[in-house]
Every structure is written in C-alpha cells, then in structure tokens.
N, C-alpha and C positions, 0 to 999 in steps of 0.2 A: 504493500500500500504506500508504505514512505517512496520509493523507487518510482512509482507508480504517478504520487503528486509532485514530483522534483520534475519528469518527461511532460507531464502538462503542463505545468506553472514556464519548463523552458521552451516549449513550441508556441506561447503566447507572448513569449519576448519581444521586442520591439522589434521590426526586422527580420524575425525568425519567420518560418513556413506559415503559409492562410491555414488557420482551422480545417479549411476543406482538404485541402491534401494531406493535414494529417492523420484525420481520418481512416486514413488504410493500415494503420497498424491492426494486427493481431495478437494474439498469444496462444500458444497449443496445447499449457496445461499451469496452475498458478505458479508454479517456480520457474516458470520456461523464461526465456527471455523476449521482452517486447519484440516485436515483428515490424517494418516498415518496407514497403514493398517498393522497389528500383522499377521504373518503368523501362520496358525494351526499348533500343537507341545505338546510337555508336558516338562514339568520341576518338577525339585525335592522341593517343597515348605520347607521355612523354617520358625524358630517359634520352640516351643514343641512337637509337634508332629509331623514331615517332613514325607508328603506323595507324592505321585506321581500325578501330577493334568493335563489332558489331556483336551487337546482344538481338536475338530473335524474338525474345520470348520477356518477359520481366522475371525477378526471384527475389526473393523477401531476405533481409538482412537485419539480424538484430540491431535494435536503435542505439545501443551501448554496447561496451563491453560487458562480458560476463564477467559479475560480480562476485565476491565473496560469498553472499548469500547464495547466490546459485549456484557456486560449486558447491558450497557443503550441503543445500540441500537435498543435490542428487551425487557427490562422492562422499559422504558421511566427514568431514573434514577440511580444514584452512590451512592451503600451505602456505599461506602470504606472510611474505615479512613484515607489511604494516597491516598487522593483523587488529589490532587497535583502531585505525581509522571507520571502520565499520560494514557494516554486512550491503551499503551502496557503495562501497569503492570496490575498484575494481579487482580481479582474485589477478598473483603477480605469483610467481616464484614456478608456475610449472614451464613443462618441457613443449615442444610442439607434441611427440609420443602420448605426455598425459593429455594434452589438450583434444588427441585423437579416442584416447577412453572417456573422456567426458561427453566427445560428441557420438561415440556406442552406446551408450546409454543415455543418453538425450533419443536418439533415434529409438530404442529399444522402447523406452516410455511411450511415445509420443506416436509413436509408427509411420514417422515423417522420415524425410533424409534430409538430413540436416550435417554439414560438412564446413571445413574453414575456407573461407574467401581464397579463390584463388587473384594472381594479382591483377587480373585484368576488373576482375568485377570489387575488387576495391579500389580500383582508382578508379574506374567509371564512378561507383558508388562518392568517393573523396568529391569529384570534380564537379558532379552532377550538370547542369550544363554551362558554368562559367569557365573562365580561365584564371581564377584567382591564383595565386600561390602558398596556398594552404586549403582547410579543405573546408572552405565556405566562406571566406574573408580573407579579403590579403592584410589585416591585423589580426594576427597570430593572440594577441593577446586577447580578444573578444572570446575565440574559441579553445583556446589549447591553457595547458598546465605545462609549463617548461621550467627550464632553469631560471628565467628571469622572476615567476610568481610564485612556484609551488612550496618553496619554503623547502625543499627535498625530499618531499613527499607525495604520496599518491593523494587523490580526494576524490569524493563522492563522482560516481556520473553524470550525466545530464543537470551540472551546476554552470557550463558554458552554454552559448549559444549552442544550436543545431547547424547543418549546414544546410542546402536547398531540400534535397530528401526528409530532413529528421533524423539525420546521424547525428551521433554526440560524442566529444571525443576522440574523433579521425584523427587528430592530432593532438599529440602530447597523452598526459596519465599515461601511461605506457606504449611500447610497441607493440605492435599485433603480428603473433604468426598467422603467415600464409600456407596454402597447402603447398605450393610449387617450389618445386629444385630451381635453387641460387645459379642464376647463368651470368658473369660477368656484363655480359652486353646481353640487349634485348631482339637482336637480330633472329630471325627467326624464329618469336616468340609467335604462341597461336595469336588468331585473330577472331575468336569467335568467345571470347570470356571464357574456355577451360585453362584449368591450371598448365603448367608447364613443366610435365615430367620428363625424366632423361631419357626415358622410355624411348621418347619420340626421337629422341635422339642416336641414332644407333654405334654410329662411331664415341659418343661418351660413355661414364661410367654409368650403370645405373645403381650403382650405391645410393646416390645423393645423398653428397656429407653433409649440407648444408640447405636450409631450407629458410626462404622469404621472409623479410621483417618490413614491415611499413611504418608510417606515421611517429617514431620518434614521444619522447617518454619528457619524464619527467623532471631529469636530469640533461636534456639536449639544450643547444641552442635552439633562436628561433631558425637561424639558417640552416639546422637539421632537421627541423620539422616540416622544410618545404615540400610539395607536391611527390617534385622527381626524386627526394632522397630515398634510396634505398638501401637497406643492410640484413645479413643475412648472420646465424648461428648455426650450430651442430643442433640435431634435434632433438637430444637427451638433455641440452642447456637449461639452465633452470638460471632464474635472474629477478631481483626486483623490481627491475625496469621493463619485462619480457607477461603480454596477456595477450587476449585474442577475444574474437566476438566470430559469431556465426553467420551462415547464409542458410535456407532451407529450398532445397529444389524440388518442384511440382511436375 
C-alpha cells in the first residue's frame, strides 16, 4: 500500500505522465510488482553503433525496481546491504543468477513469463520517445539518486519523477541487470528488442562471462548515468550498487 501511494502521489507530479496513460498499469498478484505497459514502436538506439530497433508488439515493464519487500516476500529473505532503509527501497546485493531465481518463481506464482529487460527494451523503455540524456529529463537531478544527492545511499522508489512511460528510477538507486551477454561494441546487436546472446554468435564464447548493466546507481556521476552509458559484471557478482526490475511477455 505504502509503494502503492509513493507511484500515484509521483505520476501526479508536475510534468510527470497525464492520468490517462497511467492508467495501464497492472499487477499479477499483491507482492508482484506494479506493471506499466511500453507501447510497440522503434527508436534510434544509441552507443557505437546506432541502429534502428523495432518493437512489434508492446510488453509490460515493472514501474520500479524490485524492492526489498518483494524479494522477501516471495525468497523468504533480504540480502541488501541497506537493509535498514526499508521494504520500498530497492532489494541490492544479489547476482544476475539470483535475480534469475526470483524471476522462476515470480513466473511459477503468477503463470506469466516474466524475465529481465533485455537491452534493447530498456533503452526503448529509458528513452521513450525523447532524446533526452537521461531517462526522462536531461536534469538528472529531477529523476535519479546519484553521487551528487543520495547521501551514499539507496532510497525508496518512485520518490523521483517518472519518465514518459511511468518508469521510476531508470536512473540512479542502482544499476539494473540485463538479460544479454556484454559485447564490447553494439554492432551486430538484434534489432527486434531480444536480448543479445553469444549464442547468436557462433565464432564467440558462449560462456558469457559477463552480463549487461544499465542506468548507473547511487554512487555514479551524473555523466554515468547518461543514456549511452553502459557497464557490465560477472553474473555470480553481488554489489550494493547492483538490482534489476522486470519485463513480463504476453
């Protein structure tokens, strides 16, 4: 409920989304996490290589990070290191690995598929259809938690502005793992919003040592938390600075 009046009290922000588009949230069960549906579209990706990346279909994207409270409501426990700030900040310390058993049983619950952003549909999602340099204002300080305000610490979700969708948090409180294998360059990344595994790749490894970070934490500059920046960890990493939020596919 508290999570619940923090997302309406900030989509009636001055400047934030009309009423009427926010309206398309859902939710799939009470612990689940709020739902906001991306409308189908294409945008011009950026990075080294800007290509053109179409979405056919729309897919729903939680409106925060998954929180503290959501993890422990459905993994019986809080690994976060600012376990103190409360059951609306957001859950920090797991791996991409555990972030993959939270989302097995999110699916298991729910009977949805429910899986982590791949990068294309987080920066469509980030961008929505401006070209600001962050992900809903190009004043970073409107929307994000960084090194210049958070005091070096995480805080609640949805106490920034949204961006055009009704995301919260795209930037800063922490990075988000993505599903896709880290490729130095974006050149011959898909173009249709799936993730980008090595798979596809057949002359690479398909180990993938390393796997996608977005959006920049709480500890970054503001010039880390721009659009293009991208960073990548091992997937067993665990970090204070290191969460994630979900997409659900219909």
């Amino acid at each position: 409920m508290k999570l619940l009046c923090l997302l309406l009290s900030a989509l009636l922000w001055v400047g934030a989304l009309p009423v009427a588009e926010a309206a398309t949230m859902v939710k799939d069960c009470p612990n689940c996490p709020d739902l906001v549906q991306i409308p189908a579209g294409s945008y011009q990706s950026r990075g080294d290589s800007p290509h053109r990346v179409t979405f056919n279909k729309p897919f729903f994207m939680s409106a925060t990070l998954i929180t503290q409270g959501q993890w422990r409501a459905l993994m019986g426990h809080n690994p976060s290191t600012f376990n103190n700030c409360g059951d609306a900040c957001p859950v920090e310390n797991v791996s991409w690995e555990e972030a993959q058993v939270f989302i097995l049983r999110l699916n298991v619950k729910t009977g949805k598929h429910y899986a982590l952003p791949s990068e294309t549909q987080w920066e469509y999602a980030c961008i929505g259809r401006t070209s600001q340099n962050y992900c809903g204002s190009s004043n970073v300080t409107s929307i994000a938690w960084f090194q210049e305000n958070s005091d070096n610490t995480t805080h609640p979700v949805a106490t920034k502005r949204p961006n055009e969708w009704g995301l919260f948090d795209m930037n800063g409180n922490v990075w988000e793992w993505l599903e896709d294998c880290y490729h130095d360059s974006l050149k011959g990344a898909p173009n249709n919003g799936k993730a980008w595994e090595d798979a596809m790749v057949p002359e690479q490894s398909k180990a993938c040592p390393s796997r996608v970070l977005r959006g920049g934490a709480w500890n970054n500059s503001a010039e880390e938390l721009m659009v293009g920046r991208r960073s990548a960890d091992d997937p067993h990493t665990r970090s204070n600075n290191i969460g994630f939020r979900v997409v659900r596919i219909d």
